[in-house]
C-alpha positions as CSV (number, residue, x, y, z in Angstrom):
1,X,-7.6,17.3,-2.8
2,X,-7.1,18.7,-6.5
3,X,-5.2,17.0,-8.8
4,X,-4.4,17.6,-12.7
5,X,-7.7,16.8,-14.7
6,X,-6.2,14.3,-16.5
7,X,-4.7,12.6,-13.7
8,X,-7.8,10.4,-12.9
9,X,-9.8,10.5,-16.6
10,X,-11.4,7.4,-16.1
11,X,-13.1,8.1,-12.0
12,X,-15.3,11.1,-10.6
13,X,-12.6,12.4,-8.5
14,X,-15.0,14.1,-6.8
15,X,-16.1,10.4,-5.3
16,X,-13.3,9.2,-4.2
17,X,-12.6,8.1,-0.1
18,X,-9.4,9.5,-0.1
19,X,-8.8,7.0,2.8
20,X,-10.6,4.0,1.8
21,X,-8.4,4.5,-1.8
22,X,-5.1,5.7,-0.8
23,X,-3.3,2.6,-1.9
24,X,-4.5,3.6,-5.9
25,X,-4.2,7.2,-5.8
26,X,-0.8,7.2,-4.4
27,X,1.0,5.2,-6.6
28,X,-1.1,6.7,-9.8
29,X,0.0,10.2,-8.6
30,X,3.8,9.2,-8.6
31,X,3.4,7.4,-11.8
32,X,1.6,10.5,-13.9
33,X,1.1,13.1,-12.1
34,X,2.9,16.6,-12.0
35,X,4.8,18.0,-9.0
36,X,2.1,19.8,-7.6
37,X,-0.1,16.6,-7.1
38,X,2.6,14.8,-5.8
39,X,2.9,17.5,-3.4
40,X,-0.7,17.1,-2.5
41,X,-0.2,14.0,-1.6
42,X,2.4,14.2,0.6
43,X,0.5,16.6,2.4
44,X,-2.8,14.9,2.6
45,X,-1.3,11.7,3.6
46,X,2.0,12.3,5.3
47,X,5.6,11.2,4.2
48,X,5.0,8.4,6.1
49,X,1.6,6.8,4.9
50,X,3.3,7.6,1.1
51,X,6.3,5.5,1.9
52,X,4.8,2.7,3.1
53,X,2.0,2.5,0.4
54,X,4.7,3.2,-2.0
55,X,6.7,0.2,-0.4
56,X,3.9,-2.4,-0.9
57,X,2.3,-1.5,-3.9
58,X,3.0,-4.2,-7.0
59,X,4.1,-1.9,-9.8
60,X,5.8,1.1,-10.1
61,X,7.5,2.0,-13.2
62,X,11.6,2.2,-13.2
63,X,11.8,5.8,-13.2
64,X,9.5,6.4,-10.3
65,X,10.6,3.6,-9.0
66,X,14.4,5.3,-9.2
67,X,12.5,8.3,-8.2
68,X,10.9,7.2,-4.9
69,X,13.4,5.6,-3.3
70,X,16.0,8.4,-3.9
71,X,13.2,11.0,-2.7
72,X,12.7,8.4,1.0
73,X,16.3,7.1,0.7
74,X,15.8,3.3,0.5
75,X,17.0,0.4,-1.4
76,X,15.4,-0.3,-4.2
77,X,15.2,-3.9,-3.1
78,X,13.7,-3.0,0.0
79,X,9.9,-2.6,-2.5
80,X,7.3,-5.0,-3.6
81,X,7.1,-4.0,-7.1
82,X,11.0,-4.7,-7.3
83,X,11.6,-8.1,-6.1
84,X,7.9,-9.1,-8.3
85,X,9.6,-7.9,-11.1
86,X,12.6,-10.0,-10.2
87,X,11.0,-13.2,-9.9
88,X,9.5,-12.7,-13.2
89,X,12.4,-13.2,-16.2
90,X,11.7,-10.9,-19.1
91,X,13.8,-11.7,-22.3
92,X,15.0,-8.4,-23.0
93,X,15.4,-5.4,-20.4
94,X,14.6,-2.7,-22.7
């Protein structure tokens, strides 16, 4: 796969197991990358393997969040990183 250079700055992308490592490339590629590696992704891995990485990973930030589960239409209650962050009380929400 090619993805924007700055995408993975601190790994040899050029070692990665695409397979062995798809549950930290797919959530950094929704988080920061462009369009076109997002689409890259859904190609390599299939809508499906994206989604449910995407529902078990532990962090997504509240755009992407916003952003992934308009793109596969589902509650945003219905992921990991969601109900983590609402069992953890933060003071302020901005």
């Amino acid at each position: 796969m090619e993805f924007s250079t700055n995408l993975f700055w601190d790994a040899d992308a050029s070692q990665f197991d695409y397979e062995k490592h798809a549950e930290q490339i797919i959530p950094r590629v929704f988080m920061r990358g462009k369009l076109n590696d997002i689409l890259e992704v859904l190609r390599y891995y299939g809508k499906n393997k994206v989604r449910d990485v995407l529902l078990q990973t532990r962090y997504l930030d509240k755009v992407t969040l916003s952003f992934v589960a308009n793109y596969f239409k589902i509650e945003i209650e219905e992921f990991r990183c969601y109900k983590l962050s609402q069992s953890i009380p933060q003071h302020w929400p901005y």
